[in-house]
C-alpha positions as CSV (number, residue, x, y, z in Angstrom):
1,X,2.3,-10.7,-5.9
2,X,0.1,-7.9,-4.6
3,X,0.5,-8.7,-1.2
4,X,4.3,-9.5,-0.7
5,X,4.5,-5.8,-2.5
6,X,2.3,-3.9,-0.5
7,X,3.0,-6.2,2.9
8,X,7.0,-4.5,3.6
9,X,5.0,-0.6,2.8
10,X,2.8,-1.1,5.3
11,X,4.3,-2.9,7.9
12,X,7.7,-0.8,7.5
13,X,10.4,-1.3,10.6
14,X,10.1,1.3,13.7
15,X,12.8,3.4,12.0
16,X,10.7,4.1,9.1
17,X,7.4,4.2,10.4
18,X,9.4,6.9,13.6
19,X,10.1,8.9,10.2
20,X,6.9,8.9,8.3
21,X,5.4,10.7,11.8
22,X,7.4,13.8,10.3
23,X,4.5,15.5,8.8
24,X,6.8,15.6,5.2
25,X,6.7,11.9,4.8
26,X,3.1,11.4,5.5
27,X,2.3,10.8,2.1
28,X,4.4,7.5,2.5
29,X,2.0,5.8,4.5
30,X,0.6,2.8,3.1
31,X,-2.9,1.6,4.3
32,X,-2.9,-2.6,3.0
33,X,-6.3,-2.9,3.1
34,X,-7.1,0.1,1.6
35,X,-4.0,-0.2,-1.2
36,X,-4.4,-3.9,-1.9
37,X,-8.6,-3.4,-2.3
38,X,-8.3,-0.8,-5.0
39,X,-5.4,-2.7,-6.9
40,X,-7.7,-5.9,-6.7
41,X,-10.7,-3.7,-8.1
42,X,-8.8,-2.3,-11.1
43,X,-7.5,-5.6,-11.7
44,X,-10.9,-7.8,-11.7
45,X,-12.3,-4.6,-13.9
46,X,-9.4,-4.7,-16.4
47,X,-9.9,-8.6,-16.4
48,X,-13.6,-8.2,-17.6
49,X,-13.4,-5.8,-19.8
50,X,-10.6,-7.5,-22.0
């Protein structure tokens, strides 16, 4: 589930990732090793300490 969410964000068609260039959308690029590692991490931690 992780991955076919995060997969389209980071791989986004040339028309988006043309837009997200425009210093006011940077903050819309998604890094999927970087975003998929932390939500694996809070998700293994939550798991252990239930």
């Amino acid at each position: 589930m992780l991955i076919a969410g995060l997969w389209p964000f980071a791989n986004p068609s040339l028309s988006v990732r043309a837009a997200v260039q425009d210093p006011l959308l940077a903050h819309s690029r998604v890094d999927f090793a970087d975003r998929l590692s932390r939500a694996l991490l809070v998700t293994v931690t939550s798991l252990l300490h239930a």
